[in-house]
N, C-alpha and C positions, 0 to 999 in steps of 0.2 A: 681773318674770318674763320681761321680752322679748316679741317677738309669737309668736302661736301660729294653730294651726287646730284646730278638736274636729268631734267629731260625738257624737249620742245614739244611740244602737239601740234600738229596743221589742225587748223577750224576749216571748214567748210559750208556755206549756207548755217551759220550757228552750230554747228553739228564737229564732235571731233570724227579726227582721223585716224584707225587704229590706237584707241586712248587707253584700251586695256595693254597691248602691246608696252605701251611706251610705262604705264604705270606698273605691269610686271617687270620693266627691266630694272625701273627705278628702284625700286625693294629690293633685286639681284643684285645689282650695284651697292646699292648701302650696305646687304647682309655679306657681301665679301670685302666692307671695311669693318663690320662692328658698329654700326649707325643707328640707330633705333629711330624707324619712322613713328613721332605717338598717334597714328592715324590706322585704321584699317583701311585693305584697298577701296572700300566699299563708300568709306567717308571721303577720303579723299577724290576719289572719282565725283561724289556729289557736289564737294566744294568744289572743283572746280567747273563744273559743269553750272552752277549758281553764277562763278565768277562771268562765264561769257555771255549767261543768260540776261545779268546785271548792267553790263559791259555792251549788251549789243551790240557782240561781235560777229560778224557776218560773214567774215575771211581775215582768215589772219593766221599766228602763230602764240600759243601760249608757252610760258618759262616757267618753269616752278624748280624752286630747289630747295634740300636740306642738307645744312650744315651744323657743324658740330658749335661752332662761333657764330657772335655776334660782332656788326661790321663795328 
């Protein structure tokens, strides 16, 4: 798959948990490998905020990663 960077988010009540936290680390992490997210934070905080909305997540944990490969 190539290298990558992820992060987890806690949901809570449909709602994340420190999600700007874990999405600024995510872009720290990729920009100290050379990774180019094609997303701003701005987008990517929306899709995923879509996904748990879609998803009728109520508690839980979201996964998101990018890599440079495909599986």
């Amino acid at each position: 798959m190539g290298d990558g960077v992820y992060e987890v988010v806690k949901v809570y009540d449909g709602k994340f948990f420190t999600a700007k936290e874990h999405i600024d680390r995510l872009y720290a992490s990729a920009d100290k490998i050379d990774l180019v997210i094609p997303y701003t934070k701005d987008v990517l905080h929306k899709l995923l905020h879509d996904l748990v909305e879609k998803n009728e997540l109520g508690t839980g944990h979201v996964y998101f990663q990018v890599t440079r490969g495909v599986a």
